[in-house]
Backbone bond lengths (Angstrom), bond angles and torsions (degrees), N, CA, C in turn:
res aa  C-N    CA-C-N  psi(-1)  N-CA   C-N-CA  omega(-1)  CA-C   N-CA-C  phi
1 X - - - 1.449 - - 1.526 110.63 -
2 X 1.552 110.11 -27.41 1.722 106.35 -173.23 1.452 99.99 -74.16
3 X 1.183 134.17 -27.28 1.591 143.68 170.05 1.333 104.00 -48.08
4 X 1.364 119.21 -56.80 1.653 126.67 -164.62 1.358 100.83 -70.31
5 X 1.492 112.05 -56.34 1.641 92.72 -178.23 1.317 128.58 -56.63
6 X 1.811 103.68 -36.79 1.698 99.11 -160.18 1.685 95.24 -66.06
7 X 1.386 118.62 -42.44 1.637 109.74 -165.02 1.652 97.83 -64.77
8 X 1.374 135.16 1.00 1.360 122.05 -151.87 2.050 75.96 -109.03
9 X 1.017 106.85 -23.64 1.813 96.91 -154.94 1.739 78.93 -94.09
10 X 1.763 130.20 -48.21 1.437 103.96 173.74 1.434 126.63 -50.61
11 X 1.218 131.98 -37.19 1.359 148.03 -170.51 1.471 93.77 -75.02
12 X 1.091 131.99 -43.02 2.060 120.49 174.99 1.282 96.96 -72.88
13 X 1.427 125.68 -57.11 1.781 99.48 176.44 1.534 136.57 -60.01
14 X 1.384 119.37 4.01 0.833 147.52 -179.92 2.069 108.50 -85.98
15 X 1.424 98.29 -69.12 1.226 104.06 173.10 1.150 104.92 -66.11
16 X 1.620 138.78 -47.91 1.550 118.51 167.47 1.590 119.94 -37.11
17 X 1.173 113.91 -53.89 1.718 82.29 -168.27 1.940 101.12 -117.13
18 X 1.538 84.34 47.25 1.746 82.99 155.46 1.370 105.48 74.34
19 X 1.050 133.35 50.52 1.668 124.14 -177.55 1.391 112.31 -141.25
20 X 1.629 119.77 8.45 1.356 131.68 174.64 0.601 134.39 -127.98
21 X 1.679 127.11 131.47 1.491 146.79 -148.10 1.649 93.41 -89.37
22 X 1.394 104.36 178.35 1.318 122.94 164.67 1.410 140.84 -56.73
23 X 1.697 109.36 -17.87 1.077 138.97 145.75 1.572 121.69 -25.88
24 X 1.935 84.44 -87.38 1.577 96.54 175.45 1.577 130.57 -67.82
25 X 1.706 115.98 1.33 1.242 128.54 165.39 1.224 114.33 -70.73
26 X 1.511 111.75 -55.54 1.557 128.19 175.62 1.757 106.56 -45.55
27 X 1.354 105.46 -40.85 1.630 109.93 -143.74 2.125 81.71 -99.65
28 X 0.821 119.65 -32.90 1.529 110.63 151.39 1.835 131.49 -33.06
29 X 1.390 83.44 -78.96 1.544 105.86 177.71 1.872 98.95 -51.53
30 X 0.981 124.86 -43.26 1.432 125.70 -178.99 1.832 113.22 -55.89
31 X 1.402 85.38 -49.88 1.609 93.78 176.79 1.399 125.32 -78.95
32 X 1.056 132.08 -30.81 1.504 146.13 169.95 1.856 117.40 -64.70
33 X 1.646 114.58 15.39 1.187 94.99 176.03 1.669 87.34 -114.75
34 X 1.661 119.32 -27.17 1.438 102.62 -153.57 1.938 91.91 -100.33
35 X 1.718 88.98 14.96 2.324 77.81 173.93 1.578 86.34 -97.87
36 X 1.134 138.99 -29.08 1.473 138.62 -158.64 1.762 96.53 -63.97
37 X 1.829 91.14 -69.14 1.665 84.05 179.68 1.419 117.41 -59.17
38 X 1.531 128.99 -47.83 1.687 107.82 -170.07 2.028 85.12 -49.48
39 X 0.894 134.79 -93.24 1.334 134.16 -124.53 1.832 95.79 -54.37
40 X 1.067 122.13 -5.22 1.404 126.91 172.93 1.467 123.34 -86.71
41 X 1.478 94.19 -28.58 1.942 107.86 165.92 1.588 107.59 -90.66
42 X 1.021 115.41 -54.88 1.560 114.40 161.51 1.498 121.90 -29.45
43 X 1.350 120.68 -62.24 1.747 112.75 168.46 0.990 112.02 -61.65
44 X 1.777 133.86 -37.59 1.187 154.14 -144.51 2.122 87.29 -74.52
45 X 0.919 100.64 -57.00 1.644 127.41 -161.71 1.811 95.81 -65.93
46 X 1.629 114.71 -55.18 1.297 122.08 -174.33 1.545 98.67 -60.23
47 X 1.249 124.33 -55.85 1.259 121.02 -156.94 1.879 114.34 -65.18
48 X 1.578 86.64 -42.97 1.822 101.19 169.04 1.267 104.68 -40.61
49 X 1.487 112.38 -49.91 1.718 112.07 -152.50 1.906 100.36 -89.21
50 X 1.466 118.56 -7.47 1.356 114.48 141.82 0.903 125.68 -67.71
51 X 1.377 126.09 -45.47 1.581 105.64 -152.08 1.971 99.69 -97.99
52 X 1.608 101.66 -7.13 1.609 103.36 -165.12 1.646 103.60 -117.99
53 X 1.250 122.63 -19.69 1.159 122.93 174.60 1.836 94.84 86.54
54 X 1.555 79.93 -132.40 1.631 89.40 -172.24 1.625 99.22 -76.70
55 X 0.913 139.35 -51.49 1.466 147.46 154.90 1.706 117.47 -3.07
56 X 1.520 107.31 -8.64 1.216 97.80 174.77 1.391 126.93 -99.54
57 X 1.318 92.40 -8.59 1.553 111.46 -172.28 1.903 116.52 -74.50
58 X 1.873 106.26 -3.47 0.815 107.60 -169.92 1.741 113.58 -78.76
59 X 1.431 114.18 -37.01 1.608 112.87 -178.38 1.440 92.33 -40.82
60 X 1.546 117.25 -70.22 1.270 129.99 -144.15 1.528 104.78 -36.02
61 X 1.844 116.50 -67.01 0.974 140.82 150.67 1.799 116.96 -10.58
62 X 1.228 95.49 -65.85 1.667 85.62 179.36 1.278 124.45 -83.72
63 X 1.214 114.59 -9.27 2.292 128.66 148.53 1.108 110.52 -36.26
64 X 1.326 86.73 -44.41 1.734 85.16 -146.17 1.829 96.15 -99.19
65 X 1.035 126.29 -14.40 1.685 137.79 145.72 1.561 111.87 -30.84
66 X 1.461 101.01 -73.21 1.529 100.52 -163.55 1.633 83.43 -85.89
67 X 1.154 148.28 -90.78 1.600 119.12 -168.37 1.154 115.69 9.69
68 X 1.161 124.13 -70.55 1.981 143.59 -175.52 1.255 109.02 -43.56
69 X 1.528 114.06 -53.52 1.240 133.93 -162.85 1.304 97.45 -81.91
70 X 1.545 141.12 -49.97 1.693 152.78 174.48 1.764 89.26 -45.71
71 X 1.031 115.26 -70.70 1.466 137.63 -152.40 1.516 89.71 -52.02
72 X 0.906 112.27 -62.62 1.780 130.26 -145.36 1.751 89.49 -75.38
73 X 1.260 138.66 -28.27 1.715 143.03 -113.91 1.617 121.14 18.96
74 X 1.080 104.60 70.90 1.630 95.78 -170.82 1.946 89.15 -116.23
75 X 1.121 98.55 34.40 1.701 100.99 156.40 1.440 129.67 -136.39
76 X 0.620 114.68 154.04 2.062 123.25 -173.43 1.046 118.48 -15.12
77 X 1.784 161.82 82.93 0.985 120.21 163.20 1.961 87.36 132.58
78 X 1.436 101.49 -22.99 1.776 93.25 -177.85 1.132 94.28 -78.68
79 X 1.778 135.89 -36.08 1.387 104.58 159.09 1.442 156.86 5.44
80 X 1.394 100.85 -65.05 1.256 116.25 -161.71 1.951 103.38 -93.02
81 X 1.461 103.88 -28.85 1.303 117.66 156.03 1.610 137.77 -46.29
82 X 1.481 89.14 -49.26 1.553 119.25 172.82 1.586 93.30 -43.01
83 X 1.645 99.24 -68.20 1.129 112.87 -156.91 1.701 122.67 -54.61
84 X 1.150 98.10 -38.13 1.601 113.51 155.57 0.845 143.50 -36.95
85 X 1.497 115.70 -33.83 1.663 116.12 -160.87 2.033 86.63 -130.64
86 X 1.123 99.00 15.80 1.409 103.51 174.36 1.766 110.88 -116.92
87 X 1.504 104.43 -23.32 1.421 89.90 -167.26 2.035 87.54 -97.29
88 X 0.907 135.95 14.53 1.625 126.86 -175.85 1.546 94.17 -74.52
89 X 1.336 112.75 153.61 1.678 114.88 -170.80 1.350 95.31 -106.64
């Protein structure tokens, strides 16, 4: 992420005083959606861990559970899925 910002803060001084092509517009717009969200999970995360203490860490925790569990098929029915994309010749 320290990569994304610094090229994101050269590339605005860049477009500030006029010195960037279409490139660094493109390569802007690219970078400006995934600094928005970290800094949106980042407060998101600080504020949890005010108002919840250690207690906040639990959503995260159980995401990332069933992810594991999606991923892995260790739920109902991926079985038969499994089985699907395994039996095609």
């Amino acid at each position: 992420m320290t990569g994304n910002v610094t090229q994101l803060v050269l590339d605005a001084v860049d477009l500030a005083r006029g010195a960037a092509d279409d490139a660094v517009r493109q390569r802007s717009l690219k970078f400006i959606g995934p600094i928005v969200a970290f800094a949106f999970g980042a407060i998101g995360g600080a504020v949890g861990y005010l108002r919840l203490a250690f207690w906040a860490l639990l959503a995260p925790v159980v995401v990332l559970g069933v992810l594991a569990m999606e991923c892995s098929g260790g739920f109902a029915g991926d079985s038969a899925r499994a089985m699907k994309t395994t039996s095609t010749h």
